[in-house]
C-alpha positions in Angstrom: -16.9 3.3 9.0 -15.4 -0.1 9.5 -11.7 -0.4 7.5 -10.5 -3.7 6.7 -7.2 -4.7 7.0 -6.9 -7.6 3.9 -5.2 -10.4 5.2 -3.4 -10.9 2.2 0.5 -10.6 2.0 2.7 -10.7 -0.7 5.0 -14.2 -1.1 6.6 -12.6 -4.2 8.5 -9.1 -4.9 4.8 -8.6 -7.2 1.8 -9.9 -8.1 -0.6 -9.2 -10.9 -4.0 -10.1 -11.9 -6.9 -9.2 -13.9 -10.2 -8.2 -11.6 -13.8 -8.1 -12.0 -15.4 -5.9 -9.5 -19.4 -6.6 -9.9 -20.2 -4.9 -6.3 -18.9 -2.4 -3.8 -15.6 -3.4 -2.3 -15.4 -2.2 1.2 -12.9 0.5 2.8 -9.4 -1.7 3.3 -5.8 -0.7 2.9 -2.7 -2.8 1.9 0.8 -3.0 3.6 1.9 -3.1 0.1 1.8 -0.9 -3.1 -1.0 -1.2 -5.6 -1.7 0.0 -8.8 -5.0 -0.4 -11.3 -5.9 0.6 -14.7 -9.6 0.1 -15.7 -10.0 -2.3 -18.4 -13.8 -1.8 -18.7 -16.6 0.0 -16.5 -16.9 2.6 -14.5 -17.9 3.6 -11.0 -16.5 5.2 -8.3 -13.0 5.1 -6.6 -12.9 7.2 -2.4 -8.9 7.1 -1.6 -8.7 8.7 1.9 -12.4 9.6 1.4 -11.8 11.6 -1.7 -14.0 10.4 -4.0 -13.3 10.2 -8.5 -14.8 8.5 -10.9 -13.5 5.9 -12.7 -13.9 4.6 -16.5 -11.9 3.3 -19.1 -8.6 4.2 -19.3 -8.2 5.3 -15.3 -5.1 4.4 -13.8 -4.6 4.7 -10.2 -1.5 4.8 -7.7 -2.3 3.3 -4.0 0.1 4.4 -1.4 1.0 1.5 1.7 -1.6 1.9 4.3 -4.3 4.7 1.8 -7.8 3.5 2.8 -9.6 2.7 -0.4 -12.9 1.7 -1.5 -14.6 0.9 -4.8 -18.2 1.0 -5.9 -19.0 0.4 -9.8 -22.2 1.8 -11.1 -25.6 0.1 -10.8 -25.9 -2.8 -13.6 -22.8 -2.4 -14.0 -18.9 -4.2 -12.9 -15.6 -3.4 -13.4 -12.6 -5.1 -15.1 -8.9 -3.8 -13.9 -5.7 -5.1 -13.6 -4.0 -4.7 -10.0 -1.2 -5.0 -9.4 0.8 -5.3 -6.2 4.5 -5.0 -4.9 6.0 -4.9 -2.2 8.0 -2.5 -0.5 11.5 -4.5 -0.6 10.9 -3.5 -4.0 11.6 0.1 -3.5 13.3 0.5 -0.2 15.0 -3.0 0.1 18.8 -4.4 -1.2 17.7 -4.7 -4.6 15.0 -1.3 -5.1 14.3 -0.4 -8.5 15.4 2.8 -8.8 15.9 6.3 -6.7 14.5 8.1 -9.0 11.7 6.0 -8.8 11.3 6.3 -5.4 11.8 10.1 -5.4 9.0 9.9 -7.9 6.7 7.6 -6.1 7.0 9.3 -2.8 6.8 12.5 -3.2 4.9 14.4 -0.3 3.1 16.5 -2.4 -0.3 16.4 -1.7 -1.3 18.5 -4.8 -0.7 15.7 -7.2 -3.6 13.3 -7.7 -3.8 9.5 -7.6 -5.1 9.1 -10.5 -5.2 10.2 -14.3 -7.8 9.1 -17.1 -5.4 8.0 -19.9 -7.3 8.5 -23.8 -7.0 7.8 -26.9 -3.1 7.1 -28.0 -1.6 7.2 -24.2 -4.6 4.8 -23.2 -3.3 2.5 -26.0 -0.1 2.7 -24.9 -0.6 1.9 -21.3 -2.9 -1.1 -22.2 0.2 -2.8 -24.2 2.4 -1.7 -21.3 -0.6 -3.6 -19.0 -0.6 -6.7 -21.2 3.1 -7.1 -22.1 3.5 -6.8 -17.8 1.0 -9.9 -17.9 2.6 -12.1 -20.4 6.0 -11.6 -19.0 4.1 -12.8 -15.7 2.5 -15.9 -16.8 5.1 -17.3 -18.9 8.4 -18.9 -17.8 10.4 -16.6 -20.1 14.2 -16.1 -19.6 14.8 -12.7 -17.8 11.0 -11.9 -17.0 11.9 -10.6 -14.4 14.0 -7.6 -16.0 11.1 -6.9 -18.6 8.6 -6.7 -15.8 10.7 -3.8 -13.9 10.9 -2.2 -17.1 7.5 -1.9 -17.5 6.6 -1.0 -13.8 8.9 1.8 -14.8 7.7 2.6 -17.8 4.2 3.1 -16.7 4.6 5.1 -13.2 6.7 7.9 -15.5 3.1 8.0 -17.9 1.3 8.1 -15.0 3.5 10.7 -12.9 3.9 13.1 -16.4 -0.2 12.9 -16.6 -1.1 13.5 -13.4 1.3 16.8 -13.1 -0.5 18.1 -16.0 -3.6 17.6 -13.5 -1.5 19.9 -10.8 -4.0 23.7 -10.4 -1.4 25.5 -8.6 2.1 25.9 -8.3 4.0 24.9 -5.0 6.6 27.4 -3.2 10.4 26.5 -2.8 9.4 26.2 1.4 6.5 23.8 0.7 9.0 22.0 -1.6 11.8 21.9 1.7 8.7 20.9 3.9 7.7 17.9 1.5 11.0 16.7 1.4 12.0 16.5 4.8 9.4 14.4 5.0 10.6 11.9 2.6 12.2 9.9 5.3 9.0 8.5 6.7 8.8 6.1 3.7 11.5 4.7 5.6 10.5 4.7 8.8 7.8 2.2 7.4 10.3 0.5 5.5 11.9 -0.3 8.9 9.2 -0.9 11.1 7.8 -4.0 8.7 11.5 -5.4 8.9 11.7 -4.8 13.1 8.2 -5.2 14.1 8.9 -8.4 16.3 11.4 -6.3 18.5 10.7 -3.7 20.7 10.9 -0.2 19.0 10.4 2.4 21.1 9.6 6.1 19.7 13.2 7.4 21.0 14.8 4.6 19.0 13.3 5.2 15.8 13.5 9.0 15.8 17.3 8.3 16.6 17.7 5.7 14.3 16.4 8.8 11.5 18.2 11.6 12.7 14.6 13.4 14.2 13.5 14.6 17.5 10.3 12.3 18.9 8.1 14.8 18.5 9.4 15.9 15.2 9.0 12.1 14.0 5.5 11.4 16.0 3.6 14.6 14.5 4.7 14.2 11.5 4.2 10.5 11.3 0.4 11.2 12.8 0.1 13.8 10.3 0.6 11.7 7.1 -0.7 8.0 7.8 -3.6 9.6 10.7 -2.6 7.2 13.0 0.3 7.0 15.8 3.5 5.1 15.8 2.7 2.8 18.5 -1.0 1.8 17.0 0.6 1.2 13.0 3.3 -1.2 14.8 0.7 -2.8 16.9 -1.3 -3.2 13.4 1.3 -4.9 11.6 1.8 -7.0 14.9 -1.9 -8.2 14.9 -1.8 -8.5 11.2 1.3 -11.4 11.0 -0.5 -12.9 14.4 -3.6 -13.5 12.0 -1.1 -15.3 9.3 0.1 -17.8 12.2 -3.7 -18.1 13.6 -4.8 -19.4 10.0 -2.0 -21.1 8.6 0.0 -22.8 11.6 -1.0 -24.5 15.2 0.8 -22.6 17.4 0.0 -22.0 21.2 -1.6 -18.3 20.9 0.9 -17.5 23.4 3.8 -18.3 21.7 2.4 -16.5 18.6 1.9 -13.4 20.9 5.4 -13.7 21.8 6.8 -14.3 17.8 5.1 -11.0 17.1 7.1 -8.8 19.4 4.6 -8.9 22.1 6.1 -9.2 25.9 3.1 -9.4 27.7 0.2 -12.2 26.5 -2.5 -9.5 28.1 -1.5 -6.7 26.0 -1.9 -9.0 22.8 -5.2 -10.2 23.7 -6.3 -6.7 24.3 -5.3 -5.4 21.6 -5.9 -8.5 19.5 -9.8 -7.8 20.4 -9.0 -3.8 20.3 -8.1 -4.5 16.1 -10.0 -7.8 15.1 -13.5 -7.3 17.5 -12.8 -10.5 18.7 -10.5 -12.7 20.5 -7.5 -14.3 19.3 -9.1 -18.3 19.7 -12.6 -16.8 18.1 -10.3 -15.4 15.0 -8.8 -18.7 14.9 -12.3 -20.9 14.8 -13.4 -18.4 12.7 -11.6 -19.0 9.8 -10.3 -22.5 10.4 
């Protein structure tokens, strides 16, 4: 299966919009965190090739870098809101909230990704949903405050719901083991900030207070992919940006990108894309 990269990136700390999803939208993942609720529809939802259905009412949390995939049913689409934010907005200067974050991204793999709301909290999380977008489209005076409210407000509905969804109990060790984990969030956190300069494995698992092998496993083990490839992704991904939307010399966009050598960018340009950098560039110029 082919995944997607989107080429979109966030120019704001959020962004959110009302969908319509009227056929199957292909395996991608985002370098950013996304959240939907279903408006109307239903369908299905694979996250990391576990597959749910969705309906009315069914909110779900999207993890940077989960491949996801959506398919409504036949004769049918699907309205959602999505919205999308950042990760400045929980690991940068100005996060949200700790709590929040220990909340977020927890590595416990026993709680879902997704909760049908009903009835009363369904109600309450479409007012939550449509206060969010009037606060978004309107030039009100602190917006901006009212907005994090609500992204607050609604991850603590979702996060109480989906524990209820939890079928067995997790040991005080697996616990220990989850949260030494914790720190990889941060690892990512650093690597989208760095990715232009050269960050080698030793440097990073310094930089975190792990061994290398320590940090690669468990890196490897979490996002199913190596250090070296996930920088090398984000690389190619901001190369694509400057391909479209400036006139650069490739080379010196190779070079902007934190490559050193113009043959390793063009192989692994072609390695991520299928194609070359000047056939991306025709392509969607």
């Amino acid at each position: 299966m082919k995944i997607y990269p989107l080429d979109h990136e966030l120019d704001k700390a959020y962004i959110l919009n009302i969908n319509e999803i009227t056929k199957p939208f292909p395996a991608h993942r985002h370098n950013f965190m996304e959240y939907s609720y279903i408006i109307s529809g239903q369908g299905t939802e694979i996250i990391n090739g576990k597959k749910h259905k969705i309906k009315k009412g069914t909110f779900t949390l999207l993890l940077p870098y989960q491949i996801h995939e959506l398919h409504p049913d036949p004769d049918n689409s699907i309205k959602l809101y999505n919205c999308n934010l950042g990760l400045e907005t929980f690991f940068g200067s100005n996060r949200l909230s700790e709590e929040l974050n220990e909340m977020i991204f927890e590595f416990n793999e026993e709680l879902p990704s997704y909760v049908n709301f009903e009835e009363e909290k369904a109600e309450r999380m479409d007012e939550i949903l449509k206060s969010m977008k009037t606060e978004y489209e309107k030039d009100l005076k602190w917006k901006n405050l009212i907005f994090k409210a609500k992204v607050i407000e609604a991850f603590v509905l979702f996060d109480r719901e989906r524990r209820k969804y939890q079928e067995a109990k997790i040991s005080t060790n697996t616990n220990d083991y989850q949260n030494r984990k914790s720190y990889l969030w941060e690892v990512i956190f650093y690597i989208h900030n760095h990715y232009r300069e050269d960050i080698p494995l030793e440097k990073l698992a310094k930089k975190f207070g792990v061994s290398s092998s320590h940090l690669s496993t468990t890196f490897k083990e979490y996002f199913d992919e190596n250090i070296h490839s996930f920088l090398n992704d984000i690389r190619i991904k901001h190369a694509c940006g400057l391909l479209t939307c400036s006139n650069k010399q490739i080379i010196d966009i190779a070079a902007e990108v934190g490559f050193n050598s113009y043959a390793t960018f063009s192989r692994v340009f072609r390695q991520k894309q299928g194609l070359s950098a000047s056939e991306y560039r025709n392509k969607v110029q």
